[in-house]
SERO-4910 file (N, C-alpha, C, O; in steps of 0.05 Angstrom, whole numbers):
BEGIN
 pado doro    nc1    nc2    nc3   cac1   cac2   cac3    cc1    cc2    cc3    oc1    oc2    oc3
  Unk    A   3141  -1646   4938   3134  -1656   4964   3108  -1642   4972   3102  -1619   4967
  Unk    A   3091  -1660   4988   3063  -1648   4990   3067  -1633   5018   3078  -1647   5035
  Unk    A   3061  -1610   5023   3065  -1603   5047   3044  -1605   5068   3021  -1603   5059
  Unk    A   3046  -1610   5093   3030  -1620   5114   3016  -1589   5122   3027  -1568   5119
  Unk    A   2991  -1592   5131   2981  -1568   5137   2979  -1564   5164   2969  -1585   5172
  Unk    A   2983  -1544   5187   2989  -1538   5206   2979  -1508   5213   2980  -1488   5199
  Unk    A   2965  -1512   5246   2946  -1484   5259   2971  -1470   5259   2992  -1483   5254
  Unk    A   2971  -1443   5264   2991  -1422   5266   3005  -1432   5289   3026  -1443   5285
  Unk    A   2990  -1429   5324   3009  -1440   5336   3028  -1458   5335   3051  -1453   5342
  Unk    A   3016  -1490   5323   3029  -1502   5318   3061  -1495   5304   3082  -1505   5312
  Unk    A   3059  -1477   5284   3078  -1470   5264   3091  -1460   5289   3102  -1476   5305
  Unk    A   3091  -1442   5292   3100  -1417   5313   3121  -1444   5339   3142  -1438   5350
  Unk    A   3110  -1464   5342   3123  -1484   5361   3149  -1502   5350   3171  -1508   5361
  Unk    A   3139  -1507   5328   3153  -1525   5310   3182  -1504   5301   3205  -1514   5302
  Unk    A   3179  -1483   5295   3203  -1458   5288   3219  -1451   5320   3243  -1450   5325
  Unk    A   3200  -1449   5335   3224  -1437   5365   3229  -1473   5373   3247  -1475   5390
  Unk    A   3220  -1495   5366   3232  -1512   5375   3255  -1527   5363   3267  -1544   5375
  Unk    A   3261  -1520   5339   3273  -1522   5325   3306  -1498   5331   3331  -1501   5333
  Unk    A   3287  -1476   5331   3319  -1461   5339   3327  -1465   5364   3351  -1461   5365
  Unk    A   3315  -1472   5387   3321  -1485   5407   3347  -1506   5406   3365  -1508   5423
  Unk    A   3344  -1517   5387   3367  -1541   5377   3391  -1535   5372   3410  -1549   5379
  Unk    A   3393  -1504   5352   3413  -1495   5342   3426  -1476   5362   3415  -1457   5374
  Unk    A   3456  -1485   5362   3472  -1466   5379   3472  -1435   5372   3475  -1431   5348
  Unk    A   3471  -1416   5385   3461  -1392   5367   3442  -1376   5354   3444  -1354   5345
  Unk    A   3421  -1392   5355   3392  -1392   5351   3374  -1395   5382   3360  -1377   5391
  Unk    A   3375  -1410   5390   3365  -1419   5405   3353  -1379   5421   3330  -1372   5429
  Unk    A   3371  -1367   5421   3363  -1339   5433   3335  -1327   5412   3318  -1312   5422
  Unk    A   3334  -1337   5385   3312  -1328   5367   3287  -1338   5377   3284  -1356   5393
  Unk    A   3266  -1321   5363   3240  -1337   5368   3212  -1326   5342   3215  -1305   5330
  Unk    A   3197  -1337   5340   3181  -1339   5319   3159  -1322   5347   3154  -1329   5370
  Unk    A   3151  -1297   5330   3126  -1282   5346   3104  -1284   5336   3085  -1276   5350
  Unk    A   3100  -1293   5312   3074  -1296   5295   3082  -1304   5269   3105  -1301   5260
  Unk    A   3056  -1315   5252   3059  -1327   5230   3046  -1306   5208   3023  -1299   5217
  Unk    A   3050  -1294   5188   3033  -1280   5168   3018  -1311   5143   3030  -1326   5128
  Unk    A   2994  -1308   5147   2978  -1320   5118   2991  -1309   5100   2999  -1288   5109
  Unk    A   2997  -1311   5078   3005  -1301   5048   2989  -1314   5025   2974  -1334   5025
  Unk    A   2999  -1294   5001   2981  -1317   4970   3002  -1344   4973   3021  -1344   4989
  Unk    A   2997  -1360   4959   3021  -1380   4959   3037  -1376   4947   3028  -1366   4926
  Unk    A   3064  -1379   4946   3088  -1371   4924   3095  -1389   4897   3081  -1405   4886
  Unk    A   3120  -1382   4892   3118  -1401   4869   3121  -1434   4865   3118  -1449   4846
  Unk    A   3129  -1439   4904   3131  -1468   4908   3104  -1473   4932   3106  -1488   4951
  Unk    A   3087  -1462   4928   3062  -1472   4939   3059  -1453   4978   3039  -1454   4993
  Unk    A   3081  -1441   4982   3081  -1440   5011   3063  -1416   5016   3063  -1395   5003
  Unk    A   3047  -1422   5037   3022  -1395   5034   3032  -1382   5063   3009  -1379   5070
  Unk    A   3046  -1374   5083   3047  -1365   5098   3078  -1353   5106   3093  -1355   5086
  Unk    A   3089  -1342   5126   3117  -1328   5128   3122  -1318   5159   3103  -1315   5174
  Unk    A   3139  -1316   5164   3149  -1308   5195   3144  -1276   5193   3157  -1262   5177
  Unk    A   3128  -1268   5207   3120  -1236   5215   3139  -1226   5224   3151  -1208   5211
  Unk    A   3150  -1235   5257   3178  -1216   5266   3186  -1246   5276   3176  -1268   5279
  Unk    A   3211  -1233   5279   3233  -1247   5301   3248  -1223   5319   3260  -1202   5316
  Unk    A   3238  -1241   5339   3265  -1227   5363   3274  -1240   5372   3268  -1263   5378
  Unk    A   3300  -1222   5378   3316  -1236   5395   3318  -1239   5430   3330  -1221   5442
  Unk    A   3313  -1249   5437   3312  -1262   5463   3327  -1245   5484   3348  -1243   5472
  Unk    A   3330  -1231   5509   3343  -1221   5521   3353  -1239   5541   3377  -1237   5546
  Unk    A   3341  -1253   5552   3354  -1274   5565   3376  -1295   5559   3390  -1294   5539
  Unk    A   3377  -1312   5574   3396  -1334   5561   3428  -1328   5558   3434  -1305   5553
  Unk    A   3449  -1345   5561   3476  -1334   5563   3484  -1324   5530   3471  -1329   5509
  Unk    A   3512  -1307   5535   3524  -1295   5509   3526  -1318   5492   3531  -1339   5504
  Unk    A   3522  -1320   5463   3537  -1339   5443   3563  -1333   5425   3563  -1313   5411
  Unk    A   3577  -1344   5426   3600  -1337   5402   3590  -1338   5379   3603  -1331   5359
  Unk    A   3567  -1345   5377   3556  -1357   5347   3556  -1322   5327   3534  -1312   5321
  Unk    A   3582  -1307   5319   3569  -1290   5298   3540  -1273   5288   3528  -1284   5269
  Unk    A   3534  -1259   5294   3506  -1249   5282   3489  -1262   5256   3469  -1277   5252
  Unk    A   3515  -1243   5236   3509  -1262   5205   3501  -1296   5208   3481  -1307   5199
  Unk    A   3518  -1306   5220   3516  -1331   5220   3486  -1340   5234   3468  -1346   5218
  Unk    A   3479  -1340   5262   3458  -1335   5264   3439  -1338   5251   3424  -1357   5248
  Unk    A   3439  -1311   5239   3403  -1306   5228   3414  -1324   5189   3402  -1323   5167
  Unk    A   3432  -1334   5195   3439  -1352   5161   3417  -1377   5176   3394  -1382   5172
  Unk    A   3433  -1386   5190   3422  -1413   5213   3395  -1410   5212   3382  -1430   5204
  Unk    A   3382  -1383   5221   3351  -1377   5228   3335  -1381   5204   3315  -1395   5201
  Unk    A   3349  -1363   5183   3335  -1371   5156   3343  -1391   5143   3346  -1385   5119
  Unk    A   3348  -1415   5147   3349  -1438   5143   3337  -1454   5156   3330  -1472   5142
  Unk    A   3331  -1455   5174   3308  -1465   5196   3273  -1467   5180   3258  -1486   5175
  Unk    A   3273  -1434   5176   3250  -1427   5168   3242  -1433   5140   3218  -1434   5134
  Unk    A   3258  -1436   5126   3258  -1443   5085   3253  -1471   5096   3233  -1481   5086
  Unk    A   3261  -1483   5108   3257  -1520   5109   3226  -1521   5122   3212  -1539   5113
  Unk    A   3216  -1509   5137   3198  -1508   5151   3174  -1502   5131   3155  -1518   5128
  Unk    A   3176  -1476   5116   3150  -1472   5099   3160  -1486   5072   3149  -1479   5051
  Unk    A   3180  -1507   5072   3181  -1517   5047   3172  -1553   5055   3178  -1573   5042
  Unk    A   3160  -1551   5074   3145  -1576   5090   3118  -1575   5092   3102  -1592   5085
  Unk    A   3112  -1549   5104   3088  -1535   5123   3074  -1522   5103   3085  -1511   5083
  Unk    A   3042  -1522   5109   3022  -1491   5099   3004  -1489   5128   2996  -1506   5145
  Unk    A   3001  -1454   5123   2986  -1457   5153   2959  -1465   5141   2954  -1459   5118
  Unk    A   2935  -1481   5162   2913  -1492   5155   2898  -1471   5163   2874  -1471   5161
***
């Protein structure tokens, strides 16, 4: 699959709007994008940090579970995406 190329913000929008969606996530957020070499499936860039959100109500959603959810979010995203 050819991946679509995208400004950092953009990326950075497309990842918190996406965990927005997911129950449990939604408290995560994408703080910046790192450039990288490209890997072995083409993806040239990577999530710098995540935090977690202090606001927003408690979730039952598990920790582990969570950041499984979050990094699944993000593998679909740079396995779509390169930053331009």
């Amino acid at each position: 699959m050819q991946r679509e190329e995208k400004t950092k913000p953009d990326l950075i929008k497309i990842i918190n709007d996406n965990l927005k969606k997911v129950e449990g996530c939604e408290r995560y957020r994408a703080d910046d994008i790192k450039r990288t070499e490209p890997d072995s499936e083409g993806c040239n860039w990577s999530v710098e940090v995540f935090n977690e959100m202090l606001s927003g109500e408690p979730t039952t959603t598990p920790p582990p579970l969570r950041e499984a959810q979050r990094d699944e979010i993000v593998q679909k995203k740079r396995q779509r995406y390169n930053l331009k």
